[in-house]
KEMARBA-913346 format. One record per residue (C-alpha): residue number from 0; y, z, x. Coordinates in pm, 1 decimal. Example, Ala and Ser with C-alpha at 12.3 -4.5 7.8 and 13.67 -1.06 7.14 Angstrom:
BEGIN
+-----+----------+----------+----------+
!   i !       yy !       zz !       xx !
+-----+----------+----------+----------+
!   0 !   -450.0 !    780.0 !   1230.0 !
!   1 !   -106.0 !    714.0 !   1367.0 !
+-----+----------+----------+----------+
REM end
This chain:
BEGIN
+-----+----------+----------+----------+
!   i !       yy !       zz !       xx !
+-----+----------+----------+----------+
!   0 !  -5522.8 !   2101.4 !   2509.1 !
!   1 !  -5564.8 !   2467.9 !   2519.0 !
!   2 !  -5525.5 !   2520.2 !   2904.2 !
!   3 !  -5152.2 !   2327.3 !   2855.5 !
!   4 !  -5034.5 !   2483.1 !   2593.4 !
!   5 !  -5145.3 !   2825.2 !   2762.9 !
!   6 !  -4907.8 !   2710.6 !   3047.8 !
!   7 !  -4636.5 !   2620.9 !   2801.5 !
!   8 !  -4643.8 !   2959.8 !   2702.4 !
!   9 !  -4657.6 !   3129.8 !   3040.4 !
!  10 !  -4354.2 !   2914.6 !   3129.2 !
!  11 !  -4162.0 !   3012.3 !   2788.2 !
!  12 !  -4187.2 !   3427.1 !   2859.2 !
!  13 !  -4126.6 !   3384.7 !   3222.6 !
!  14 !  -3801.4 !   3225.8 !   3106.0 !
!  15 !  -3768.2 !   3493.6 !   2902.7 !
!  16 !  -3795.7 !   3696.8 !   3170.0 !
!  17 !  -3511.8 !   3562.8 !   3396.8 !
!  18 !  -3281.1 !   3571.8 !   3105.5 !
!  19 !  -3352.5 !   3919.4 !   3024.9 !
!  20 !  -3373.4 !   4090.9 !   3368.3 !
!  21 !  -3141.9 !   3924.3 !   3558.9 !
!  22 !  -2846.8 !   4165.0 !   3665.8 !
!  23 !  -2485.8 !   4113.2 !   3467.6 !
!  24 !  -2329.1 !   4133.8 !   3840.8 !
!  25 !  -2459.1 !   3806.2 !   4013.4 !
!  26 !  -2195.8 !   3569.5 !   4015.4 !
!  27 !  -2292.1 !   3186.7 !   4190.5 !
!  28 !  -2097.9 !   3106.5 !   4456.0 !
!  29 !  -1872.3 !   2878.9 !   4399.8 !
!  30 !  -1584.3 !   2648.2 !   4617.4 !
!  31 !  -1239.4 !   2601.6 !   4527.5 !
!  32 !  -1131.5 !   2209.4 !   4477.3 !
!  33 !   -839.5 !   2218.5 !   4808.1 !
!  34 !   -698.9 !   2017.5 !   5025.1 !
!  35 !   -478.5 !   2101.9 !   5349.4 !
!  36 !   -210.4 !   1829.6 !   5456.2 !
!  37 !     21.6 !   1808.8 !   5736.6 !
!  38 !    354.2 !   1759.0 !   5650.3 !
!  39 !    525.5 !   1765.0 !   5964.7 !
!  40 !    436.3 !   1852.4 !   6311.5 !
!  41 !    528.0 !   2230.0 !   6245.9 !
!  42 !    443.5 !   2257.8 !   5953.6 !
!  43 !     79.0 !   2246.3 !   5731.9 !
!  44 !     36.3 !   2237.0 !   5312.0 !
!  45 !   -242.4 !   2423.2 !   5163.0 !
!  46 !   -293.8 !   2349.7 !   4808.7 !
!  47 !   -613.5 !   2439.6 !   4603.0 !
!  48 !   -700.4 !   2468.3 !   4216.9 !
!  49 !   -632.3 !   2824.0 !   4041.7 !
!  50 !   -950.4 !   3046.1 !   4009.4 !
!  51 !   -985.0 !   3236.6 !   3682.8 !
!  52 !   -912.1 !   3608.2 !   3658.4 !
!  53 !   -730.4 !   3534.9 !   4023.4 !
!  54 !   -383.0 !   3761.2 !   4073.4 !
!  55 !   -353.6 !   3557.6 !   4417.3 !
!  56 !   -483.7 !   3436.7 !   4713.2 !
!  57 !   -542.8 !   3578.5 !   5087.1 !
!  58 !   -496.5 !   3328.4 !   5311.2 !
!  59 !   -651.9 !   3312.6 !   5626.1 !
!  60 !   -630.7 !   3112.9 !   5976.8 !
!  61 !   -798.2 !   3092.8 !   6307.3 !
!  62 !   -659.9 !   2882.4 !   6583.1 !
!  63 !   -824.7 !   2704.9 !   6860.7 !
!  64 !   -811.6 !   2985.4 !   7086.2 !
!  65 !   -847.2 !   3273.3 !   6869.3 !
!  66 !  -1225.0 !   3444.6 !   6801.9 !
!  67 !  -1159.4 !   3548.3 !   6460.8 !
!  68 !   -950.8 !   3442.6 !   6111.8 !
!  69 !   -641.2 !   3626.5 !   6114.4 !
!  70 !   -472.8 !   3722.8 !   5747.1 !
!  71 !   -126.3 !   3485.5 !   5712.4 !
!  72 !    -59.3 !   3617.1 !   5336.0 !
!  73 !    -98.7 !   3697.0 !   5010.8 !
!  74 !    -22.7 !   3398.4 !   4818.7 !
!  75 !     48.7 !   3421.0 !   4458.3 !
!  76 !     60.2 !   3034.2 !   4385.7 !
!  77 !   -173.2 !   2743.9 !   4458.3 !
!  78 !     56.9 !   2623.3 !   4734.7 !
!  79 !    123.9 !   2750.7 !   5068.8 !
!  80 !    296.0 !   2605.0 !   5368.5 !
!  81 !    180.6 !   2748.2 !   5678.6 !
!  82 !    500.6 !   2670.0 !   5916.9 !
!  83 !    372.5 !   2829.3 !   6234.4 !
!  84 !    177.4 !   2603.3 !   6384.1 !
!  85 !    184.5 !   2399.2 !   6684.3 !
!  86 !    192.3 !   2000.2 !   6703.8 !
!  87 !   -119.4 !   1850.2 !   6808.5 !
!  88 !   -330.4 !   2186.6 !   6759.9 !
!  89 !   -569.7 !   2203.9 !   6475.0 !
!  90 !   -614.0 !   2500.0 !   6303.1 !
!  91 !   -883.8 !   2641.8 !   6034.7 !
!  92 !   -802.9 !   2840.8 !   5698.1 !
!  93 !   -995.0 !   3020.4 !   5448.3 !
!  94 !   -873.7 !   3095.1 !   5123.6 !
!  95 !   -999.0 !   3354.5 !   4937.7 !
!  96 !   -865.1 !   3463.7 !   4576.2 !
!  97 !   -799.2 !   3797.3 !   4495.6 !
!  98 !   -961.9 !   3967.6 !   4114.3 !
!  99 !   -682.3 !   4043.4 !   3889.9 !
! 100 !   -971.4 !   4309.7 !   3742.1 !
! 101 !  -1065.3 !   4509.0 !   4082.5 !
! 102 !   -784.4 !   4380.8 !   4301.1 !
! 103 !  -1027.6 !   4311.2 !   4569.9 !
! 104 !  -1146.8 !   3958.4 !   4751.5 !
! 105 !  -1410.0 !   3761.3 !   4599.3 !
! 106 !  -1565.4 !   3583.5 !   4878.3 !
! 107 !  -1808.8 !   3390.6 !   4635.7 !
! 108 !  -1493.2 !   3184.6 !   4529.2 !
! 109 !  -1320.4 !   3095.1 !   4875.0 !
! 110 !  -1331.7 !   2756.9 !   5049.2 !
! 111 !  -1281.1 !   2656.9 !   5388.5 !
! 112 !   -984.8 !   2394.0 !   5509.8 !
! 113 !   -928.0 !   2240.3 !   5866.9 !
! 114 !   -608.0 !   2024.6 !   5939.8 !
! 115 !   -464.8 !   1916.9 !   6264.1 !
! 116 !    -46.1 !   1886.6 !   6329.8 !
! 117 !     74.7 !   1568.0 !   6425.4 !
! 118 !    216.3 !   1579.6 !   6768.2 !
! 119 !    612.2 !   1494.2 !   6726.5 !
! 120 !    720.3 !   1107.6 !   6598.9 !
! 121 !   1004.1 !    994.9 !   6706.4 !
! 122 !   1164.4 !    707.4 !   6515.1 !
! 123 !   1352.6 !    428.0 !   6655.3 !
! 124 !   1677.7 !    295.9 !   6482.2 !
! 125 !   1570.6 !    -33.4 !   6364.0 !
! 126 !   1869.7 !   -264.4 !   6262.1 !
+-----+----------+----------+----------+
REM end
């Protein structure tokens, strides 16, 4: 009985311990809820849920043939429509928010989209 409650009270200070010397600083990461529709064959929706402390939103995109994400905009809503891109092509998009406090990216908080445009419909008349 005395060897587990020895090891109940190990575990209790090194709990102690994590609370009390872990640095203010580390923040989890975490994703952002978001979605990326086409709505058209030129044109792609990016929508994603508002991050706290967030004054807006870089938004990013790398195409097929392209090495690297290139920066599209500063977004300042939870909606952007990306109306650049080719039918048929897909295209990835990171979206990164912005601190309101240092006014730099917080990578921890971005998420990753991919979404492909529709090659052009054409509709019949149908009588």
């Amino acid at each position: 009985m005395k060897k587990i409650w020895n090891q109940c009270v190990l575990l209790f200070w090194c709990f102690v311990w994590l609370i009390l010397a872990a640095p203010n600083d580390v923040h989890a990461v975490n994703s952002i809820y978001a979605s990326a529709t086409a709505i058209s064959s030129s044109k792609i929706e990016l929508t994603w849920e508002s991050v706290e402390q967030a004054e807006g939103y870089a938004i990013y995109r790398k195409g097929p043939t392209e090495s690297g994400y290139r920066k599209l905009k500063t977004a300042y809503s939870t909606v952007y429509v990306d109306s650049s891109v080719s039918a048929g092509v897909t295209y990835y998009y990171k979206v990164i928010p912005i601190s309101r406090e240092t006014g730099k990216k917080t990578p921890g908080f971005q998420t990753s989209l991919k979404a492909k445009a529709p090659k052009q419909v054409s509709i019949d008349r149908v009588t």
